[in-house]
GURO-491735 format. One record per atom (N, C-alpha, C): x, y, z; atom name; residue in three letters. Coordinates in steps of 0.05 Angstrom, whole numbers, plus 5000, padded with zeros to 4 digits. Example, Ala and Ser with C-alpha at 12.3 -4.5 7.8 and 13.67 -1.06 7.14 Angstrom:
# GURO-491735
5264 | 4886 | 5156 | N | ala
5246 | 4910 | 5156 | CA | ala
5264 | 4934 | 5156 | C | ala
5257 | 4955 | 5142 | N | ser
5273 | 4979 | 5143 | CA | ser
5258 | 5001 | 5157 | C | ser
//
This chain:
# GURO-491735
5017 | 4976 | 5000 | N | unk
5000 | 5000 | 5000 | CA | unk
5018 | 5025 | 5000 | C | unk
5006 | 5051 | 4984 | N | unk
5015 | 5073 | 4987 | CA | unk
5000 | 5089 | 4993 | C | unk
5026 | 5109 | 5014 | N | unk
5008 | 5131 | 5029 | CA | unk
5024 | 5156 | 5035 | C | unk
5004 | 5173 | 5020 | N | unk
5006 | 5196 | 5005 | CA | unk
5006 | 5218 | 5026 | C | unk
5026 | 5232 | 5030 | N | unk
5035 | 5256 | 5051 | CA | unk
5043 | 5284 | 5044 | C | unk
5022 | 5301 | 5043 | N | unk
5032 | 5329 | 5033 | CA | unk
5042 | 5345 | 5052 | C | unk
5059 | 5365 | 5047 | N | unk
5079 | 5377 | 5066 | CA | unk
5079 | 5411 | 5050 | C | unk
5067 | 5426 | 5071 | N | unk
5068 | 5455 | 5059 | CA | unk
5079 | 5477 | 5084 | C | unk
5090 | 5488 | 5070 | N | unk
5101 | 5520 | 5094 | CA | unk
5077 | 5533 | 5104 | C | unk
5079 | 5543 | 5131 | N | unk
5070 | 5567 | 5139 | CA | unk
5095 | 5586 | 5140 | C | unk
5084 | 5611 | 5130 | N | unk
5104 | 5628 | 5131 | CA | unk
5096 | 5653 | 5151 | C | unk
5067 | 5653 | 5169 | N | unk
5071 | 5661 | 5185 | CA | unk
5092 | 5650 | 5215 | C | unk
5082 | 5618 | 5219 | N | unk
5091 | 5617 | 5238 | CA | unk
5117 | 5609 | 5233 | C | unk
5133 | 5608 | 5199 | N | unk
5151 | 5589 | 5202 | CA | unk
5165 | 5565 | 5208 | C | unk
5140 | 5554 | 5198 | N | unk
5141 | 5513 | 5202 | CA | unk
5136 | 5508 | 5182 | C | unk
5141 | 5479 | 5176 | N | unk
5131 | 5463 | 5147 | CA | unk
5115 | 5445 | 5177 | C | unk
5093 | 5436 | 5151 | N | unk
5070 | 5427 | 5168 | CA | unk
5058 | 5404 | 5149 | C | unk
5050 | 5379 | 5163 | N | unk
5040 | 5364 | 5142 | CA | unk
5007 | 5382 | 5133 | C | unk
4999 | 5387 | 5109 | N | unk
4978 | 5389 | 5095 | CA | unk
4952 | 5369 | 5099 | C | unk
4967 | 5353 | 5088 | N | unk
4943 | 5334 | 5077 | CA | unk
4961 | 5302 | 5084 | C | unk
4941 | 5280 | 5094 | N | unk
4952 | 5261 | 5092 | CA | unk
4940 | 5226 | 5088 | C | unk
4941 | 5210 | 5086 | N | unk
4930 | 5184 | 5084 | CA | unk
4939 | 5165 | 5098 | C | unk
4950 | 5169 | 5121 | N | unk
4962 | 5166 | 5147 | CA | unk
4936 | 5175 | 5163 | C | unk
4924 | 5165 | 5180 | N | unk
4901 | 5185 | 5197 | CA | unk
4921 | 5185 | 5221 | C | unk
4918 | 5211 | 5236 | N | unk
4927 | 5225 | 5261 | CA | unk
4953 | 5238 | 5251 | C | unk
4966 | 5240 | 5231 | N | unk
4988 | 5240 | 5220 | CA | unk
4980 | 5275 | 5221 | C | unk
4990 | 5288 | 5243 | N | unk
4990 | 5319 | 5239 | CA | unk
5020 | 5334 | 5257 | C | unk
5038 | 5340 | 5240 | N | unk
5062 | 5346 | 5254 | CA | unk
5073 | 5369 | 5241 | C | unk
5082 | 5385 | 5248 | N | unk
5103 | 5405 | 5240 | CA | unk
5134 | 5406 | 5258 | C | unk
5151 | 5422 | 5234 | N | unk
5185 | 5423 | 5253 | CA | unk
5197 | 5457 | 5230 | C | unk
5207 | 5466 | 5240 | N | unk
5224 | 5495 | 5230 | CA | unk
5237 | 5478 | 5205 | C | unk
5246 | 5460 | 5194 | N | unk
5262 | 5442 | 5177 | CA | unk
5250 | 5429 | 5159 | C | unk
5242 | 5428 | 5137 | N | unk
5235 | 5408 | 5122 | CA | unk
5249 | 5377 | 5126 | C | unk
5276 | 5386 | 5123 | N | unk
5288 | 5353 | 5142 | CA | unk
5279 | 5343 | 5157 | C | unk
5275 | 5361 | 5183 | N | unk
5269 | 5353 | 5212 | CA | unk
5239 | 5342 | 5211 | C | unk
5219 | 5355 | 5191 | N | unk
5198 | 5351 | 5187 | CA | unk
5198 | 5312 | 5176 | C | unk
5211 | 5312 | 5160 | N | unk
5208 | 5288 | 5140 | CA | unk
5218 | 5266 | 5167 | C | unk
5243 | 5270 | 5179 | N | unk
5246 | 5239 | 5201 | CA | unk
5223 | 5240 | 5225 | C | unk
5207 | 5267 | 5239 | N | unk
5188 | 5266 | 5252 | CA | unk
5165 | 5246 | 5236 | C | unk
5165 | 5258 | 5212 | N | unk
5145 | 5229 | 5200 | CA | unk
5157 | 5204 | 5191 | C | unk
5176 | 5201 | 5187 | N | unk
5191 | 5170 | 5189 | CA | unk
5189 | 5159 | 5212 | C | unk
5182 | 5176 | 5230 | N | unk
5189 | 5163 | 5260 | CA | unk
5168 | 5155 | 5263 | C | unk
5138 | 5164 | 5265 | N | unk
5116 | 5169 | 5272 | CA | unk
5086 | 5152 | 5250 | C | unk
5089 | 5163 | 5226 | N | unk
5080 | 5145 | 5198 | CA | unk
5077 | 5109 | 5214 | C | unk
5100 | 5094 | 5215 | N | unk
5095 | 5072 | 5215 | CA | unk
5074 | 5057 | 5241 | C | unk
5081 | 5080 | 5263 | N | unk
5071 | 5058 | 5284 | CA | unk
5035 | 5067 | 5284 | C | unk
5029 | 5099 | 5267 | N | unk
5008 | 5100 | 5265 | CA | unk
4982 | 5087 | 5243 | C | unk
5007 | 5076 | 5224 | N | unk
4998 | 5062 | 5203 | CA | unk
4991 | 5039 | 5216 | C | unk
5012 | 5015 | 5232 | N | unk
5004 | 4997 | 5248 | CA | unk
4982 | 4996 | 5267 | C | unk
4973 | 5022 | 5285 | N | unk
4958 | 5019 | 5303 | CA | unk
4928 | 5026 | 5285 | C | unk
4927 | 5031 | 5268 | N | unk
4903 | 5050 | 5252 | CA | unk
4893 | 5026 | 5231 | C | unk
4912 | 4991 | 5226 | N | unk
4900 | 4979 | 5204 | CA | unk
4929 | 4947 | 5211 | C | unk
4917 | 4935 | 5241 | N | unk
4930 | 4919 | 5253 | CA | unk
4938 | 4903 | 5236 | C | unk
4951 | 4885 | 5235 | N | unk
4962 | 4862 | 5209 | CA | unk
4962 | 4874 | 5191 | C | unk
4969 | 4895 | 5184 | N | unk
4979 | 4912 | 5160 | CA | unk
5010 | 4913 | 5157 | C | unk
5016 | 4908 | 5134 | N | unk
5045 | 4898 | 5126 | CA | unk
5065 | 4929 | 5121 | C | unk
5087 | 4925 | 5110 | N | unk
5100 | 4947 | 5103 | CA | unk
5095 | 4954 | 5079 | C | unk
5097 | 4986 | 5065 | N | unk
5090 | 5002 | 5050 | CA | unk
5110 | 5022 | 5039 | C | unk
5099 | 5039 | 5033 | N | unk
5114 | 5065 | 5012 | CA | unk
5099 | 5079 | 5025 | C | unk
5118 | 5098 | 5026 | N | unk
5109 | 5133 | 5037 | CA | unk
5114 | 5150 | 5023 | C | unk
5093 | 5161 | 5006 | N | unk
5110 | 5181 | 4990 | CA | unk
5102 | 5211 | 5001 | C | unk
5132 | 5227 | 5006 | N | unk
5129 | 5259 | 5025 | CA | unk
5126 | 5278 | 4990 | C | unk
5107 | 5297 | 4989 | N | unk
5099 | 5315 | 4975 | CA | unk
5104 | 5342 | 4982 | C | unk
5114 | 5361 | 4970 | N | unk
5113 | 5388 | 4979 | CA | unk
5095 | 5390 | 4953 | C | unk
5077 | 5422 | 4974 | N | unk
5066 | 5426 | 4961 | CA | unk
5066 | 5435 | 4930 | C | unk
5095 | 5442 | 4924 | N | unk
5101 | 5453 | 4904 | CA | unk
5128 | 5440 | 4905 | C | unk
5139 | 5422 | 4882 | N | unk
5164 | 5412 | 4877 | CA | unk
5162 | 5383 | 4866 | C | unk
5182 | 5372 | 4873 | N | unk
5184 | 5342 | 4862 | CA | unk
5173 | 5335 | 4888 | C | unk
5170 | 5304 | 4886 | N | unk
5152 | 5276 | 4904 | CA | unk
5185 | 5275 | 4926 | C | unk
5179 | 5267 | 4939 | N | unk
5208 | 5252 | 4954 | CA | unk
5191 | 5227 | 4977 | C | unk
5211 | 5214 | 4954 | N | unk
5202 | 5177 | 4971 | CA | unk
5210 | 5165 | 4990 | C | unk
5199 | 5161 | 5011 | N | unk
5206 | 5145 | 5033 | CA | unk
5199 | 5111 | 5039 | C | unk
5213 | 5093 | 5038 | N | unk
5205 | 5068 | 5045 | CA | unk
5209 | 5061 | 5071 | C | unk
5182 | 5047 | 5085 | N | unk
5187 | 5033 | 5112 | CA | unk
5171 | 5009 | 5115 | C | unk
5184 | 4997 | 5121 | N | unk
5170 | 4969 | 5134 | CA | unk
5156 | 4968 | 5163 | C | unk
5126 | 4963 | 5164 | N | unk
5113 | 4955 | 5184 | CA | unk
5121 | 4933 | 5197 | C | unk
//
């Protein structure tokens, strides 16, 4: 399965923030787009697991709102 994660700036508060996601509970921001992407590496899998039990490993694909895709793989 793939699951689709959009990632857009606030430029008031100065965070990247997830947008939109297909992850449910999956709502995080960090000052870093980096820092943003391993908070959801970290976080993505165990919510994927707790949200769709005996669910295997997948593809994550991180979206800005504006740019190329950037792909993440993790195993459940």
């Amino acid at each position: 399965m793939e699951y689709k994660v959009i990632i857009g700036w606030d430029d008031k508060n100065k965070v990247f923030f997830v947008v939109e996601s297909d992850v449910e509970g999956l709502w995080l921001e960090h000052a870093t787009f980096e820092g943003l992407v391993e908070k959801i590496k970290d976080a993505a899998p165990d919510l994927i697991r707790h949200n769709a039990p005996g669910g295997g490993g997948g593809a994550l694909r991180l979206f800005r709102e504006v740019g190329e895709p950037v792909a993440i793989h993790y195993a459940a």
